[in-house]
ZAZAPA-648358 format. One record per residue (C-alpha): residue in three letters; x, y, z. Coordinates in pm, 1 decimal. Last residue first. Layout:
<rs>
<r aa="ALA" px="X" py="Y" pz="Z"/>
...
</rs>
This chain:
<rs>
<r aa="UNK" px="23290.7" py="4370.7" pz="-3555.7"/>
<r aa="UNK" px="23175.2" py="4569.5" pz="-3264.7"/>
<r aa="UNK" px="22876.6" py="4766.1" pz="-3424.8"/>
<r aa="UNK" px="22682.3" py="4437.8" pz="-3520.0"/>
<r aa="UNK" px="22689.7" py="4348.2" pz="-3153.7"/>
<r aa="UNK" px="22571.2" py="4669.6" pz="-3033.9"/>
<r aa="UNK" px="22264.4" py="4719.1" pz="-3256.9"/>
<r aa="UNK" px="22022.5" py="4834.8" pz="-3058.6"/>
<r aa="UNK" px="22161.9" py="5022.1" pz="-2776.8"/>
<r aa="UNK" px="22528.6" py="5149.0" pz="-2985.6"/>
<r aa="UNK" px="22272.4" py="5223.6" pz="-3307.2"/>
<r aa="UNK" px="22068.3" py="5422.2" pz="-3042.9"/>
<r aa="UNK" px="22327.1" py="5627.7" pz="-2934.6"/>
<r aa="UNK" px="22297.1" py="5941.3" pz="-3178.2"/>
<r aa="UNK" px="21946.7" py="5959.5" pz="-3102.9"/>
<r aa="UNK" px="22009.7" py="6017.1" pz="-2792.1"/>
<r aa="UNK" px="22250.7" py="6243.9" pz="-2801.5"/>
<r aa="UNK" px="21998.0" py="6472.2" pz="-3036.2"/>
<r aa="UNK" px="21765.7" py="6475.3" pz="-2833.1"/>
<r aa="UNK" px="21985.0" py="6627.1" pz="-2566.6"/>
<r aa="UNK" px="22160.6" py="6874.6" pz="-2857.6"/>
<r aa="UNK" px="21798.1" py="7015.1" pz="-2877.4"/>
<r aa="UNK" px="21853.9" py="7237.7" pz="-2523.6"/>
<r aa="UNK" px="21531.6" py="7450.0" pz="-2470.0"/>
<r aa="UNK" px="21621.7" py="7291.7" pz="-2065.4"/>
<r aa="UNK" px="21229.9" py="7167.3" pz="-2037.5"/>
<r aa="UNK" px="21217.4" py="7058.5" pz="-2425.8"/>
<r aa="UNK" px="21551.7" py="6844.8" pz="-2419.8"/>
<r aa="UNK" px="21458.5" py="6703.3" pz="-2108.5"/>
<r aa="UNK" px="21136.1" py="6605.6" pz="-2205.1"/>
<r aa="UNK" px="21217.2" py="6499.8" pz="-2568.3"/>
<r aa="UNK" px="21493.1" py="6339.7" pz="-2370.3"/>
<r aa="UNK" px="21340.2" py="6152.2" pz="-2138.7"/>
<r aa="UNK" px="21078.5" py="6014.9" pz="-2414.0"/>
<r aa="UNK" px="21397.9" py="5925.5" pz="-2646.7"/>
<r aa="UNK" px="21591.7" py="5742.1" pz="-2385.0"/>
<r aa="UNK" px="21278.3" py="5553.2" pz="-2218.9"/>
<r aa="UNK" px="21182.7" py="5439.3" pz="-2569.0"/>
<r aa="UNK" px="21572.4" py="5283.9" pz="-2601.2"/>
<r aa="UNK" px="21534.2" py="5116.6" pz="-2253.9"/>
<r aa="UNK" px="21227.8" py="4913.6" pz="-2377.0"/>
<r aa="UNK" px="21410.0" py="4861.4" pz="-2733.7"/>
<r aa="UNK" px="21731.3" py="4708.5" pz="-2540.3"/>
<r aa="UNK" px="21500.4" py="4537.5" pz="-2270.3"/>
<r aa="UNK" px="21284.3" py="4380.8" pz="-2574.6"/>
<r aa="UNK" px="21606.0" py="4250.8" pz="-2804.3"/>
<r aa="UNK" px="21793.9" py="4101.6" pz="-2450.4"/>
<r aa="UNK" px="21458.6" py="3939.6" pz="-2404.5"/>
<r aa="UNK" px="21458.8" py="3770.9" pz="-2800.9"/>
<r aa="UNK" px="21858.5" py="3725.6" pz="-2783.9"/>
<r aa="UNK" px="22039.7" py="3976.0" pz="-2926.5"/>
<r aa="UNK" px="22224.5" py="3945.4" pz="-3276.9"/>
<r aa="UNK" px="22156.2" py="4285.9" pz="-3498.2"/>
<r aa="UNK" px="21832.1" py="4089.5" pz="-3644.1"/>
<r aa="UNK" px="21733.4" py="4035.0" pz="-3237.5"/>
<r aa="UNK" px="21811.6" py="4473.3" pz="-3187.4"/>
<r aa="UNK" px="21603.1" py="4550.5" pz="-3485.2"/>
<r aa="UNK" px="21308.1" py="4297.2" pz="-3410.0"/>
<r aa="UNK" px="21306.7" py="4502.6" pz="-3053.6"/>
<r aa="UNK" px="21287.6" py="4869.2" pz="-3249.5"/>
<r aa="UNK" px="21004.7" py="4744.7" pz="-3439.1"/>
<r aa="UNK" px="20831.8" py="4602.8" pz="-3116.0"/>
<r aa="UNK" px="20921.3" py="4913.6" pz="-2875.2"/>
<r aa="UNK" px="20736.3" py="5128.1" pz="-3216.2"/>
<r aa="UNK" px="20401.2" py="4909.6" pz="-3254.4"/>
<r aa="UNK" px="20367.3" py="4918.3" pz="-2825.6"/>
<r aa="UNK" px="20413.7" py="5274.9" pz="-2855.9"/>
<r aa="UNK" px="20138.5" py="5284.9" pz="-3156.0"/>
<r aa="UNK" px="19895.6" py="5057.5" pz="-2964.9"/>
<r aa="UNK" px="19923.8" py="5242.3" pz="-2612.9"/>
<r aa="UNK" px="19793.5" py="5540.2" pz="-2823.0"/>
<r aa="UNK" px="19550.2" py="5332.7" pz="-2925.4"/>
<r aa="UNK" px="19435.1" py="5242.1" pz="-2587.3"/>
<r aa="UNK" px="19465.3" py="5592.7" pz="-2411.1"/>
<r aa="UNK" px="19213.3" py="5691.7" pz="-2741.8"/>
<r aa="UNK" px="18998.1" py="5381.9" pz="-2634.0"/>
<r aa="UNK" px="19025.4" py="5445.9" pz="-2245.1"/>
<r aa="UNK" px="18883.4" py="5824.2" pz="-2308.6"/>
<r aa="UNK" px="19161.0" py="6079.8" pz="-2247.1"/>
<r aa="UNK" px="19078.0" py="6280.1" pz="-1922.2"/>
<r aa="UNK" px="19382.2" py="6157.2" pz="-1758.1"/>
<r aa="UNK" px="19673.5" py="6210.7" pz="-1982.9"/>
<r aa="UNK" px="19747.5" py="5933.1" pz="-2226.6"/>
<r aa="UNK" px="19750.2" py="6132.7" pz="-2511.3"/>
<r aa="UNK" px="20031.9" py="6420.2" pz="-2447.3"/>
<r aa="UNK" px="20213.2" py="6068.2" pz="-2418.2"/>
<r aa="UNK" px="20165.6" py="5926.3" pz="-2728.8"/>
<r aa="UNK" px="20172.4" py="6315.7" pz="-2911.7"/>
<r aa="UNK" px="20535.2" py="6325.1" pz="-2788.2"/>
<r aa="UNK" px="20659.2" py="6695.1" pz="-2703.7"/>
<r aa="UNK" px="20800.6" py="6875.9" pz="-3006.3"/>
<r aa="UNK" px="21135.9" py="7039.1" pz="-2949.2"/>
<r aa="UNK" px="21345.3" py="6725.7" pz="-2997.7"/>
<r aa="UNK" px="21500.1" py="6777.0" pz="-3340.6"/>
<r aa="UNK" px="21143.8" py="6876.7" pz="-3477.5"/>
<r aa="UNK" px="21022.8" py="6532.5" pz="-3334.6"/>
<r aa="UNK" px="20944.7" py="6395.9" pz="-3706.4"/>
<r aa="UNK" px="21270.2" py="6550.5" pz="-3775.9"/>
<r aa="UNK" px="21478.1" py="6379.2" pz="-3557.5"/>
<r aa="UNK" px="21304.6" py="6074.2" pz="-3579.2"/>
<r aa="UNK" px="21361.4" py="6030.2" pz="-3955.5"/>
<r aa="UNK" px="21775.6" py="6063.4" pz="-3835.1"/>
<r aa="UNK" px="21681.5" py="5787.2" pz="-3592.6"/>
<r aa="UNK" px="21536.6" py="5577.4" pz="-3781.9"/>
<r aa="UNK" px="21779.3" py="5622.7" pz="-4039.6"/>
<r aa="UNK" px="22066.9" py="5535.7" pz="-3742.2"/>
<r aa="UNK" px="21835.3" py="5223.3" pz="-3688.2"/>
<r aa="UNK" px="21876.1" py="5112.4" pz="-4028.5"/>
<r aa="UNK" px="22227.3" py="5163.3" pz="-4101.6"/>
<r aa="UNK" px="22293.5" py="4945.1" pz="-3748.1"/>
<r aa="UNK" px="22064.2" py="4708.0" pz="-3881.1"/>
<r aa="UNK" px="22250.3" py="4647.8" pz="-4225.1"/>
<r aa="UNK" px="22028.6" py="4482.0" pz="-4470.0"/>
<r aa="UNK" px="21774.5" py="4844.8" pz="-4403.7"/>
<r aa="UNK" px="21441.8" py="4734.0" pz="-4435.7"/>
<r aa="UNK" px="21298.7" py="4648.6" pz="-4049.4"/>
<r aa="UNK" px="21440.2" py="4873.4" pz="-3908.4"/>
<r aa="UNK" px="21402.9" py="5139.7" pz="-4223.0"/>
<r aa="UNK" px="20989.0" py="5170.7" pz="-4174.3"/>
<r aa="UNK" px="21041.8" py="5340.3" pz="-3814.8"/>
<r aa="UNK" px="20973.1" py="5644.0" pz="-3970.8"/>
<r aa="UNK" px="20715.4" py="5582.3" pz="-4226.3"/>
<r aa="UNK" px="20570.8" py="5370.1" pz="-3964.7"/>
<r aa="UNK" px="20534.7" py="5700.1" pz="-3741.6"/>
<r aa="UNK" px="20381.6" py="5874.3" pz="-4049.9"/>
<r aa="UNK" px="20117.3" py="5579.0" pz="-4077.9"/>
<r aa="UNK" px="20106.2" py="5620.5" pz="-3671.7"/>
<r aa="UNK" px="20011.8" py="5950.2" pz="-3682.8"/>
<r aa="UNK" px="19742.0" py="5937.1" pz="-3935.7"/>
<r aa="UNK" px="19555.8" py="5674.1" pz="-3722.1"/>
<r aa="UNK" px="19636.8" py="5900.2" pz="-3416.7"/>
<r aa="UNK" px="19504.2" py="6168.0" pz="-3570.7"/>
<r aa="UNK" px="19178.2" py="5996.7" pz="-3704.4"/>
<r aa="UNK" px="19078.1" py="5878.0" pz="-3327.5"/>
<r aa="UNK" px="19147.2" py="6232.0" pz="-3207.5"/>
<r aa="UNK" px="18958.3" py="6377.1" pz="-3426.7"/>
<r aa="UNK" px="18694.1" py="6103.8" pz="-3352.4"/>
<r aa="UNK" px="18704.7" py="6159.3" pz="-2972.1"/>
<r aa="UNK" px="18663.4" py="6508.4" pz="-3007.5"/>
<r aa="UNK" px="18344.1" py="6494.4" pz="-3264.7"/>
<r aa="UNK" px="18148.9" py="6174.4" pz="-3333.6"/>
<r aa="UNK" px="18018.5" py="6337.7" pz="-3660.5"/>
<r aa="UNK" px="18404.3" py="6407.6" pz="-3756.9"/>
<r aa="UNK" px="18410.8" py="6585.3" pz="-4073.0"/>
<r aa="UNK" px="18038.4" py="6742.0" pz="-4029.6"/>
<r aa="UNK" px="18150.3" py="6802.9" pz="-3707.5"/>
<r aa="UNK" px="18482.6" py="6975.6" pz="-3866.1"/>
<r aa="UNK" px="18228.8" py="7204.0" pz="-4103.2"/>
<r aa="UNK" px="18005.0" py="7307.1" pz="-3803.6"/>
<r aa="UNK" px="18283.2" py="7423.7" pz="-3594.1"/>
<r aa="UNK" px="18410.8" py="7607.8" pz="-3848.2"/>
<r aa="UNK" px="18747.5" py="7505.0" pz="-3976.3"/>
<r aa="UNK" px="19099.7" py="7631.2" pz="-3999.8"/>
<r aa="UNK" px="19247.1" py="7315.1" pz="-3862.3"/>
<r aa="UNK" px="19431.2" py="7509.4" pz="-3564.4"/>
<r aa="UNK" px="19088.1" py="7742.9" pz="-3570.5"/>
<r aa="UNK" px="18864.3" py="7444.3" pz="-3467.6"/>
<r aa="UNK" px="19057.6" py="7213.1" pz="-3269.6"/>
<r aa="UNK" px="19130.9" py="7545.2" pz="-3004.2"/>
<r aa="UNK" px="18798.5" py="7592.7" pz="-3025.0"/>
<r aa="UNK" px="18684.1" py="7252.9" pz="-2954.6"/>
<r aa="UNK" px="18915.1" py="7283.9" pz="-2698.4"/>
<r aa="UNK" px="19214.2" py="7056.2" pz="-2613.8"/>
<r aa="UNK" px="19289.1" py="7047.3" pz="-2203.7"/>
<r aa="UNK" px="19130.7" py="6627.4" pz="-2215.3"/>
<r aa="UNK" px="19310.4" py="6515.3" pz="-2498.1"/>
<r aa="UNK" px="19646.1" py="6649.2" pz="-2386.7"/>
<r aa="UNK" px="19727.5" py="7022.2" pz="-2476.6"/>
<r aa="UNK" px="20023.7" py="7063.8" pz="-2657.2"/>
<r aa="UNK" px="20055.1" py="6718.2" pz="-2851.8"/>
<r aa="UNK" px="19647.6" py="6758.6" pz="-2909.2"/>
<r aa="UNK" px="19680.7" py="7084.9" pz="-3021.4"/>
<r aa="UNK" px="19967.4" py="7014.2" pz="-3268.6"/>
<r aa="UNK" px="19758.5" py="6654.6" pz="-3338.5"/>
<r aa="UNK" px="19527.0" py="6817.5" pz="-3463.9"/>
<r aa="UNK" px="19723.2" py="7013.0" pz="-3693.7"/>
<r aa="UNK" px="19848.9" py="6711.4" pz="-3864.4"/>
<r aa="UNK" px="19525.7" py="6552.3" pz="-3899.9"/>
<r aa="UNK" px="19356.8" py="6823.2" pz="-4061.8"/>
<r aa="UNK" px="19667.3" py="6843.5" pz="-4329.4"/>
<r aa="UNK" px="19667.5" py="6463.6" pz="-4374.2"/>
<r aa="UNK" px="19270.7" py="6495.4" pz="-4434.0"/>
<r aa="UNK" px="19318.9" py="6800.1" pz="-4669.5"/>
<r aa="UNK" px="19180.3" py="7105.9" pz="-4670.3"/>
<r aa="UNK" px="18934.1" py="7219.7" pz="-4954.2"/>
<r aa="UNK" px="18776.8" py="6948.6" pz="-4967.8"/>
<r aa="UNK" px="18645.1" py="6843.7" pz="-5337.0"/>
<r aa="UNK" px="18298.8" py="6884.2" pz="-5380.0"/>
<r aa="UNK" px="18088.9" py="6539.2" pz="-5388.5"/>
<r aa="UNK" px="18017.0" py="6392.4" pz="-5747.2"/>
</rs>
């Protein structure tokens, strides 16, 4: 029987993804990888054989279970306007009220390889999707349902930006407050 690890996967991945969410794929060091998960060198290549692009591979695997966890009461929640302000509320503290930048994005700078741009791509394309079936259970029609969830992702990445550049959460936090009126508009007015 193999010896039990003495950090945990979840744990790894979670501090990877602080240095990757801070530095892009490309700007994060080995180094930098290396002390954020507490790890020699040796001991995360023995973790991740393919190095970088693995960790980076796992992390965004991890990331989007937690990100489903998140999104998970759009789709659960009988009332849809309940649902997406649970979303939301989950968002907020996935996103540390708005002071984290987004991991999706920090991912797609250039100097990501095309498969780690690709998954990332995956998990925003995952989250417009869940918050599109939202707005069509809440009434709208199937391309009323995508422009509402398209313009909804635009809201939260500008304001993680925003919010971050001016060190002013309440931004996010406006945001997230609106979302039931974007998504779920027609449930809202009766």
């Amino acid at each position: 029987m193999g010896r039990t690890a003495s950090v945990d996967d979840e744990r790894i991945h979670a501090r990877l993804a602080e240095v990757f969410r801070v530095n892009g794929y490309a700007g994060a060091s080995l180094s930098d990888l290396s002390r954020a998960v507490g790890l020699q060198r040796a001991s995360l290549y023995h973790r991740f054989p393919d190095g970088k692009p693995a960790m980076a591979a796992a992390m965004l695997t991890s990331l989007g279970a937690r990100f489903g966890e998140v999104l998970q009461p759009l789709a659960s929640e009988s009332d849809v306007a309940e649902g997406v302000a649970e979303m939301a509320r989950r968002m907020a503290l996935f996103y540390d009220d708005g002071r984290m930048a987004c991991v999706l994005d920090t991912m797609t700078l250039l100097g990501a390889p095309e498969d780690i741009r690709a998954h990332a791509g995956r998990l925003a394309r995952t989250w417009l999707q869940a918050m599109a079936d939202a707005a069509a259970r809440a009434g709208a029609s199937e391309k009323d349902a995508q422009n509402r969830a398209r313009a909804a992702l635009v809201r939260i990445e500008g304001a993680l930006v925003v919010a971050r550049v001016l060190d002013d959460p309440s931004v996010f936090e406006q945001v997230l407050g609106e979302l039931p009126d974007l998504l779920a508009p027609d449930l809202l007015a009766r």
